[in-house]
C-alpha positions in Angstrom: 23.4 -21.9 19.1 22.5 -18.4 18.7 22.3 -16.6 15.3 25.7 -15.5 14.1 25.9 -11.6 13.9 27.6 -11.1 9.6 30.5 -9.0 10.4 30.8 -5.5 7.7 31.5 -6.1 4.6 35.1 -4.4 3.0 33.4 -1.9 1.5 30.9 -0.6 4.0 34.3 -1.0 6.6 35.8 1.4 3.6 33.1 3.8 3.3 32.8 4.1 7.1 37.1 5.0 7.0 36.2 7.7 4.0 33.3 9.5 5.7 35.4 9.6 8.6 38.4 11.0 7.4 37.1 13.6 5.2 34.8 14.8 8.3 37.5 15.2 10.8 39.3 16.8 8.3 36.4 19.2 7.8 36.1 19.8 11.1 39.8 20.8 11.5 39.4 22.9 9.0 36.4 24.3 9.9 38.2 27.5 12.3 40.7 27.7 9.6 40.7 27.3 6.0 36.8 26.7 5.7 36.0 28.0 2.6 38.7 27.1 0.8 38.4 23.2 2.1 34.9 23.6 0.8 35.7 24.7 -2.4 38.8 22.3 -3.2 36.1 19.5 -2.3 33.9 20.5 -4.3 36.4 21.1 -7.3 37.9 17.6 -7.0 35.9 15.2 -5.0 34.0 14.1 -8.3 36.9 13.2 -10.3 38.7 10.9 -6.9 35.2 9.6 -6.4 32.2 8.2 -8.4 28.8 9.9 -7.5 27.3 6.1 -6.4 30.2 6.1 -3.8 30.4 9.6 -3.1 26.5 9.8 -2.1 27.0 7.3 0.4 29.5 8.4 1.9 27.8 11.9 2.0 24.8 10.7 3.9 27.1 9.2 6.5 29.1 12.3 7.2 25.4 13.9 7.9 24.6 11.2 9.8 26.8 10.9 12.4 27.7 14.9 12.4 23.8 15.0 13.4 24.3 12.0 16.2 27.4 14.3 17.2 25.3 17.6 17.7 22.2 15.6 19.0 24.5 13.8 21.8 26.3 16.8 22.7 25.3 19.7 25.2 27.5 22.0 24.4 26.1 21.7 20.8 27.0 25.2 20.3 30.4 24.4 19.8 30.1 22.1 17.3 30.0 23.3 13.9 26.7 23.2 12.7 24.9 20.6 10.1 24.1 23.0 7.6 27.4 24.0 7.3 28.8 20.9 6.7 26.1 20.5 4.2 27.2 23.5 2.3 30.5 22.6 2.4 30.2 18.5 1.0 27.2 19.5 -1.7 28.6 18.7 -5.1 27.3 19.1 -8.4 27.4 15.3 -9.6 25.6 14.5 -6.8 22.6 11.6 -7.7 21.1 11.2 -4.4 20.3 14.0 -1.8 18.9 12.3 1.1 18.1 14.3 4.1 15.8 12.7 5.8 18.1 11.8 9.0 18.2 15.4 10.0 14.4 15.0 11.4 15.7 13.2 14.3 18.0 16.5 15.7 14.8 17.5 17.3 14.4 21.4 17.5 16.7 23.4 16.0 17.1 27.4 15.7 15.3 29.5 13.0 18.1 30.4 11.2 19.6 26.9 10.9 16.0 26.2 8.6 16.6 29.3 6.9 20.2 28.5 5.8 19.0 25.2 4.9 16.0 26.8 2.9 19.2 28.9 1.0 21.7 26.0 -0.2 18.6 24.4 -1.0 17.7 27.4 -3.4 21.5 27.6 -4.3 22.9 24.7 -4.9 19.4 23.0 -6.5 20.2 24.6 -9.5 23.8 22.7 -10.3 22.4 19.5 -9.7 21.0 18.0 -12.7 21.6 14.7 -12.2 19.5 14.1 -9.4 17.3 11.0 -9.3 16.4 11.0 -5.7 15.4 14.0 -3.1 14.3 13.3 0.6 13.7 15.6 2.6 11.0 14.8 5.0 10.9 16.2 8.1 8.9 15.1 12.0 6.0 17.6 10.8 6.5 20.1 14.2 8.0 23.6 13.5 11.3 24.7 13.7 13.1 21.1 12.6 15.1 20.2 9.8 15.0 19.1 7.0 13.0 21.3 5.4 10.8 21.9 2.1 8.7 24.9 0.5 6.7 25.5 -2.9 10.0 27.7 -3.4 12.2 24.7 -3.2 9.7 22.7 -5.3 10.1 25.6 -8.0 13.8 24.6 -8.3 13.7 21.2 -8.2 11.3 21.3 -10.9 13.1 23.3 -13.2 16.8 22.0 -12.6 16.1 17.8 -12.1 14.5 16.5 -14.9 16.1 13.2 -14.1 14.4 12.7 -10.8 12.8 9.9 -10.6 11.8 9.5 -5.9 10.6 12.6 -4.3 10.3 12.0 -0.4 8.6 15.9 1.1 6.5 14.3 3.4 4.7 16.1 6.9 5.9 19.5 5.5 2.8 21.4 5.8 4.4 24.8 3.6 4.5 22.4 0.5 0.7 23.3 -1.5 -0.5 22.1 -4.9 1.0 25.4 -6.0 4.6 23.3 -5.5 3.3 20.0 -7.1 1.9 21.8 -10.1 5.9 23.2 -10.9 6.6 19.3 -10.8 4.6 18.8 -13.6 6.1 18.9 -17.2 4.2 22.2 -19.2 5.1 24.6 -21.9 6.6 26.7 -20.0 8.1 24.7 -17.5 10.5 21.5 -17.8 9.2 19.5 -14.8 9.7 16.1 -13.4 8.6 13.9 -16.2 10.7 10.5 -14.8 9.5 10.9 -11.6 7.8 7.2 -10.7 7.6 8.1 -6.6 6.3 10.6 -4.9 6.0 10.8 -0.8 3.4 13.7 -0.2 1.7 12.6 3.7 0.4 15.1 5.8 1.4 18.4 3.8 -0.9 21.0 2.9 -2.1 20.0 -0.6 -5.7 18.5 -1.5 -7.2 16.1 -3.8 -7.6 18.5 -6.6 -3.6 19.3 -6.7 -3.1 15.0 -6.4 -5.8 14.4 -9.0 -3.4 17.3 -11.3 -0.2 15.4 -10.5 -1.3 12.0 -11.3 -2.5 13.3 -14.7 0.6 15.3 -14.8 2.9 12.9 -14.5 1.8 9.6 -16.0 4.9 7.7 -14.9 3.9 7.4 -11.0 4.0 4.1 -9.3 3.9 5.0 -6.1 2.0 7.8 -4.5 2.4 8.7 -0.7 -1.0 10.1 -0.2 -3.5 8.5 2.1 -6.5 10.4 0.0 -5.3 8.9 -3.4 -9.2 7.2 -4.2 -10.6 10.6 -3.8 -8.2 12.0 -6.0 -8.9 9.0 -8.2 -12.9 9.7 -8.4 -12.2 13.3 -9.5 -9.5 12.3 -12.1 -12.1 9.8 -13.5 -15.3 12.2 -13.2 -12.9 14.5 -15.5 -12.3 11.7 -17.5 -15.9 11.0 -18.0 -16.9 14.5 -18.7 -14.2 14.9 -21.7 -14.3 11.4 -23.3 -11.1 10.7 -22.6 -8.9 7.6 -21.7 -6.5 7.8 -18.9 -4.4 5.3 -18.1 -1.9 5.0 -15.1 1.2 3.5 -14.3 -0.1 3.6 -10.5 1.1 0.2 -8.3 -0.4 1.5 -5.4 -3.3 3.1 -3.9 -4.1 4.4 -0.1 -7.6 5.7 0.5 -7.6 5.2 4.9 -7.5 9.1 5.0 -5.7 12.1 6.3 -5.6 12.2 10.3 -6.0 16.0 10.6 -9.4 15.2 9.0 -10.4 12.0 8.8 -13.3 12.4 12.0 -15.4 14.2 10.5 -15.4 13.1 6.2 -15.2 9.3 7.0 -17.9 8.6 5.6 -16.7 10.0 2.4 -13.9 7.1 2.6 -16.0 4.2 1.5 -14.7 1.6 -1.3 -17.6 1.5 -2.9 -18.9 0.5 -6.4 -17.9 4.6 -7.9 -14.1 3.9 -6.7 -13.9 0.1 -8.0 -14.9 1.4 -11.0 -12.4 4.3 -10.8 -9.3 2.0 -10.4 -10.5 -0.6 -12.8 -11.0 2.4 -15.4 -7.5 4.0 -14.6 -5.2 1.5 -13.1 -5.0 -1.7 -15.1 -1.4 -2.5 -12.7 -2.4 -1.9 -9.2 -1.0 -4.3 -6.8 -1.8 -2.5 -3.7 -4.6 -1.6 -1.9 -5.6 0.1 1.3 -8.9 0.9 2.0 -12.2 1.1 4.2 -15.5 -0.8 3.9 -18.0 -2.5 5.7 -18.4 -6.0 4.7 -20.6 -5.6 2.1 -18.1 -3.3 0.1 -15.8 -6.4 0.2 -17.2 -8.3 -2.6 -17.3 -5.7 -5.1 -13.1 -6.1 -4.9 -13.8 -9.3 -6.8 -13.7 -6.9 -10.2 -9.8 -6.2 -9.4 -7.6 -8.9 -9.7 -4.5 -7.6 -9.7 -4.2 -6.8 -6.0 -1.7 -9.1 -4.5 -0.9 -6.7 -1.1 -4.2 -5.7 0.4 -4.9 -3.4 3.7 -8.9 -3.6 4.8 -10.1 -1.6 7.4 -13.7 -1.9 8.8 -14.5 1.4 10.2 -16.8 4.5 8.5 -17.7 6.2 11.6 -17.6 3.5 13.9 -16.0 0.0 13.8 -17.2 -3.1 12.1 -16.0 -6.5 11.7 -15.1 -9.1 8.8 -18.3 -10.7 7.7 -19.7 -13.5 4.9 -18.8 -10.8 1.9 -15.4 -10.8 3.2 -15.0 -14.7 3.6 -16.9 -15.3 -0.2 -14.0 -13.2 -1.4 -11.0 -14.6 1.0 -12.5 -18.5 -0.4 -12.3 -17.1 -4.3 -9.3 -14.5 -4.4 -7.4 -15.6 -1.3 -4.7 -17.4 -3.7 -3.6 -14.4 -5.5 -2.3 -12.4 -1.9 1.0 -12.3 -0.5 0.1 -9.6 2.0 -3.4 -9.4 4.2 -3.9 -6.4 7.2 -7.0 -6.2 8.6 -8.0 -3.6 11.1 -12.2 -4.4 12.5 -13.9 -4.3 15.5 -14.3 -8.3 16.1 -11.9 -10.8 14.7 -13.2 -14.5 15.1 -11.3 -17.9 14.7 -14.1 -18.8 11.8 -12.8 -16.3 9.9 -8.9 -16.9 10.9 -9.5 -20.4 9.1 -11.1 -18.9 6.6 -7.6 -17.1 5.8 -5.2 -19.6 7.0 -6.7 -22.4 4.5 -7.6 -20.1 1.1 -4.2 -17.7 1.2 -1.7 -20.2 0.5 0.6 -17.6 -0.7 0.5 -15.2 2.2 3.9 -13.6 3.3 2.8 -10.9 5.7 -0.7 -11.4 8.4 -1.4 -8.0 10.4 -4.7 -8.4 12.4 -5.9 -5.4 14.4 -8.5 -5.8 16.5 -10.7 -4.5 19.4 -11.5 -8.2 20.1 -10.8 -11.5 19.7 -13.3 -14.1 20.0 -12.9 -17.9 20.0 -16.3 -19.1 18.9 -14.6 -22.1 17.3 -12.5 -25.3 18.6 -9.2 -26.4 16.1 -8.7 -29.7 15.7 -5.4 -31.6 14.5 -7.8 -31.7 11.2 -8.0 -28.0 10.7 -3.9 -27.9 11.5 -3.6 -29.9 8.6 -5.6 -27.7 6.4 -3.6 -24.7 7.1 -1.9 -23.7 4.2 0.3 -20.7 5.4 3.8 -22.0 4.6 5.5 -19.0 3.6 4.2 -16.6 6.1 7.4 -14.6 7.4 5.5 -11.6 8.9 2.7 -12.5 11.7 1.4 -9.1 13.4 -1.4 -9.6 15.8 -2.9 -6.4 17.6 -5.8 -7.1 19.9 -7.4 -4.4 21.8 -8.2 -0.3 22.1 -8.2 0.4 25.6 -4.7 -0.1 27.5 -5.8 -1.8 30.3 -8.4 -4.5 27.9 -7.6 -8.4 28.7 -7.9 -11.0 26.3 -8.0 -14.7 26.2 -6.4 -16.6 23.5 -4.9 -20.3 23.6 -1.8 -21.2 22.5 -3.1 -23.1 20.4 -5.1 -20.1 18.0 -1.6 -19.4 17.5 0.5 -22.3 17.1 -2.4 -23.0 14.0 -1.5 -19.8 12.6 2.6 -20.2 12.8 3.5 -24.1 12.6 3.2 -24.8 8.6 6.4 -22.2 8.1 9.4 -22.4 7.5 10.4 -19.0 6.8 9.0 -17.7 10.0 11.1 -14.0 10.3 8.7 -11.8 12.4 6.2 -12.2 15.7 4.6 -9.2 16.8 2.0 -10.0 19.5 0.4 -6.8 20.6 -2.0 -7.7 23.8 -2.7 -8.4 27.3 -3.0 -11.9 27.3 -4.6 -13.0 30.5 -3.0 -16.7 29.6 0.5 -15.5 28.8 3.3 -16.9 31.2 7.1 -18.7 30.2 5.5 -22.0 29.6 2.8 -20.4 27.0 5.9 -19.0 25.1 8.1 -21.7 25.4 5.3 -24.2 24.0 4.7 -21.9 21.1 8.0 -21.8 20.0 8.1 -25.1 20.1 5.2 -26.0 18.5 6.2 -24.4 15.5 9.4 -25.1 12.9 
């Protein structure tokens, strides 16, 4: 019997009627009695609705106005998304998520720079914000939008924000992140726990101000956060002082625009395990490149339960007896292992499968797979991954590349769980064919 689908609950069933209603009715109005729609709306929508309720139903109204204009040719006709945004804006609003608009494609210049104006507008009235998305698809001329000018605002008018989302807009600089931080003359962003920065145009020097800036940060959506780490701790050094971060989470794989050519720079080596033991005492997760003799200096940090390892600093390498040392002695303490290398073996898939006992999530990335091992009911038994719910498995570079891997690698991998959720199998198996699958499957609970 197949997997019954949960039908909608009341509410969302409710919520969906709302949004609905009070977009047709928008959209009726539009040619009529706009403004004055907009402003009744405005006036009373936050005493007929709470703000938990009303945000929801706000970013479904974007939503599907954006599916509307994005399915229609004649989009023209259609009044446009910023619009509608002007006009369902309120001041109570908690959560301003924008993020859907990145998938309208291409849109006209003035539609940004109407954006760019409620944005400066209507960021002012809204104090209570704890949550601002607004990342975009990182190519011109699409919505949503964000600027150091918009960072200005937010910084001075939401001092309850607490998740910042401004992600692949590349006019946001550290000029913008530095209004973010609490000063003398300027209120800030002093709750703010999340911040999404990926591909804009900021460095490590304007990261390395905000985590020192803003204390409070868990998360930190910057794949350049260890260099940023080395300076903050070099300046830490320098002026005797203690720093201590709140940081949860810490991605050093790099920036793509420039990754090539400072690789090298990357490197988890003994300067950045010292960095994080100095200045994050609650890390839990950890994504970073070595070669396999990096891998036993993360012995020193014991905190990290979700760890991403990637073996390439110029050119790829692969999992080696410093990696398996530290799988045998810290293994126990993961719930999440990715591994991205040259060469992965099925030594060193034992190794994992019978020292991480508490592994959730397996994402293996590789360029090859070798076999160099037979499994045995014996080693089946020794498998310890019973609460894997994630399995990700990724072999080759090259599109056309072949493989060869038995059933069996894999049916060792899966049958000890129960909470099986996820199977991605990323190859060109030379042996795959109906019965293969059909034995997996049932090889495993």
């Amino acid at each position: 019997m197949g997997i019954k689908k949960i039908p909608p609950s009341l509410y969302k069933l409710s919520l969906h009627s709302v949004s609905k209603m009070l977009l047709l009715q928008w959209e009726h109005t539009y040619n009529h009695s706009y403004v004055q729609y907009s402003k009744e709306l405005k006036e009373k929508i936050g005493i007929i609705i709470p703000s938990t309720i009303y945000e929801q139903i706000f970013e479904h109204m974007i939503d599907s106005h954006a599916r509307v204009i994005q399915s229609n040719v004649l989009s023209d006709c259609i009044p446009s998304i910023t619009c509608l945004i002007n006009s369902i804006i309120v001041p109570n609003l908690r959560k301003l998520n924008l993020n859907c608009l990145r998938h309208m494609g291409t849109v006209k210049d003035e539609e940004i720079r109407y954006l760019e104006n409620i944005l400066l507008t209507e960021l002012p009235t809204l104090n209570n914000l704890v949550e601002i998305s607004l990342q975009t698809s990182g190519t011109d001329f699409t919505l949503p939008t964000c600027s150091d000018e918009i960072l200005e605002k937010i910084g001075s008018s939401c001092p309850r924000l607490k998740t910042l989302d401004i992600s692949y807009n590349h006019t946001v600089t550290d000029k913008g992140l530095e209004l973010l931080v609490p000063s003398d003359g300027q209120e800030g962003c002093p709750e703010l726990t999340k911040v999404s920065l990926f591909e804009c145009s900021i460095t490590v020097e304007g990261v390395a101000m905000l985590l020192q800036g803003l204390p409070r940060l868990k998360f930190l959506g910057f794949r350049e956060t260890g260099q940023s780490l080395l300076l903050l701790n070099r300046q830490a050094s320098s002026s005797n002082s203690n720093i201590t971060l709140e940081l949860a989470h810490l991605n050093n794989l790099g920036i793509i625009s420039r990754t090539c050519k400072d690789i090298h720079k990357l490197k988890c080596d003994d300067r950045m395990v010292n960095a994080i033991r100095n200045h994050c005492p609650k890390l839990n997760g950890l994504k970073v490149r070595v070669n396999d003799s990096e891998v036993k200096l993360l012995l020193s940090i014991n905190t990290v339960s979700i760890l991403e390892l990637v073996y390439n600093l110029g050119s790829p390498s692969s999992p080696g007896s410093n990696t398996i040392q530290y799988l045998q002695l810290c293994g126990p303490q993961f719930v999440s292992l990715s591994f991205v290398c040259d060469i992965f073996t099925i030594q060193f898939l034992k190794v994992v499968c019978e020292n991480c006992n508490n592994l959730k999530r397996l994402w293996i990335r590789s360029n090859r797979f070798i076999c160099d091992q037979d499994l045995s009911n014996s080693d089946r038994e020794k498998c310890t991954l019973a609460n894997l719910e994630v399995f990700f498995l990724r072999i080759g570079h090259l599109d056309l590349q072949t493989c060869r891997i038995p059933r069996n690698v894999l049916s060792y991998v899966l049958h000890k769980s129960n909470v099986l959720q996820d199977i991605m199998l990323a190859m060109k198996n030379v042996l795959f064919c109906d019965s293969y699958v059909q034995e997996l499957f049932a090889s495993i609970q």
